[in-house]
C-alpha positions as CSV (number, residue, x, y, z in Angstrom):
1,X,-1.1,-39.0,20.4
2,X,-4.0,-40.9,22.4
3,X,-7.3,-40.3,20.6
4,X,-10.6,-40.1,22.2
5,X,-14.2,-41.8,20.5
6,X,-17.5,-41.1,22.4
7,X,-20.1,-43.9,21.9
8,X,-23.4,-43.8,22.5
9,X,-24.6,-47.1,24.2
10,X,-28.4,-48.5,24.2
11,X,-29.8,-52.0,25.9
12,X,-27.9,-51.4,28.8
13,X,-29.8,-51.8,32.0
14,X,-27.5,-52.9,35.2
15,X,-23.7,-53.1,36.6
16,X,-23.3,-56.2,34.7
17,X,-24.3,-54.8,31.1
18,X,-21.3,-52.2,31.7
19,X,-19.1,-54.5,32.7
20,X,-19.8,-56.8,29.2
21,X,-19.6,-53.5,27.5
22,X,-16.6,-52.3,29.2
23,X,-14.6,-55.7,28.6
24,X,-15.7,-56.1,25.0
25,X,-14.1,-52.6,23.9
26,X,-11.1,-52.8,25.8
27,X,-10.6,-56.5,24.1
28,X,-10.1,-54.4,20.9
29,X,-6.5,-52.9,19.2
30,X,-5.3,-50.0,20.5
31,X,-7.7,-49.5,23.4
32,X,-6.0,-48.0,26.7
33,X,-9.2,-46.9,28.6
34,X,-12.7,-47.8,28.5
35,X,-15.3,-45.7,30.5
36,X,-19.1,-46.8,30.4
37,X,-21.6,-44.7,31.8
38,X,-24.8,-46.6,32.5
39,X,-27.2,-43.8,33.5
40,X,-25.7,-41.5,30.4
41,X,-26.1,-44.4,28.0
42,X,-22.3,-43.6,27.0
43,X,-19.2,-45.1,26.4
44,X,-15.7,-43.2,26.2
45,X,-12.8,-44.8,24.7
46,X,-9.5,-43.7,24.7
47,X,-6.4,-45.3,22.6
48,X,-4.6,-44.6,20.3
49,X,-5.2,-46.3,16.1
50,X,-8.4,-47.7,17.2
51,X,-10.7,-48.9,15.2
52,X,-14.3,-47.0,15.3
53,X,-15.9,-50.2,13.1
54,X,-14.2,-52.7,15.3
55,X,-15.4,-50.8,18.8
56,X,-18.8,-50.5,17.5
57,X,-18.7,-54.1,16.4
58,X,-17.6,-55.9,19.8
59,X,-20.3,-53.6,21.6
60,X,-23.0,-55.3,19.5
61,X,-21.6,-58.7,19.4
62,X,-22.0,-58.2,23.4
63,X,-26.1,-57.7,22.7
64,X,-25.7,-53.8,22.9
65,X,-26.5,-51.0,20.4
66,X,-24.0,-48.4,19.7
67,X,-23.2,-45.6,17.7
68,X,-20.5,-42.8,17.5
69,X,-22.0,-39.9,20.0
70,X,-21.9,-36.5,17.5
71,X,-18.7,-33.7,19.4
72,X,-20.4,-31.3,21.4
């Protein structure tokens, strides 16, 4: 079953940021979608065994800050 991690995503200030961040998490395991929200500052991933560490890690090797957004 396909899991789904909101991130929340800081630094980001144009099309190309979302892009860098869009690319980097769908570079890692498990990914199948990737959905970056500029204006919200959010990034939802959707996959299935991914890595929360490793998805947090390749949005900060990108220049971002990011954190796992808390369920609402």
């Amino acid at each position: 079953m396909a899991e789904t991690i909101e991130l929340k995503v800081d630094g980001m200030t144009c099309d190309h940021c979302v892009r860098a961040v869009t690319e980097a998490i769908s570079g890692v395991d498990g990914v199948t979608e990737a959905s970056v929200d500029l204006d919200a500052g959010a990034a939802t991933v959707k996959g299935k065994g991914v890595d929360l560490g490793a998805v947090v890690a390749a949005v900060i090797e990108e220049g971002y800050e990011a954190a796992p957004q808390a369920a609402s």
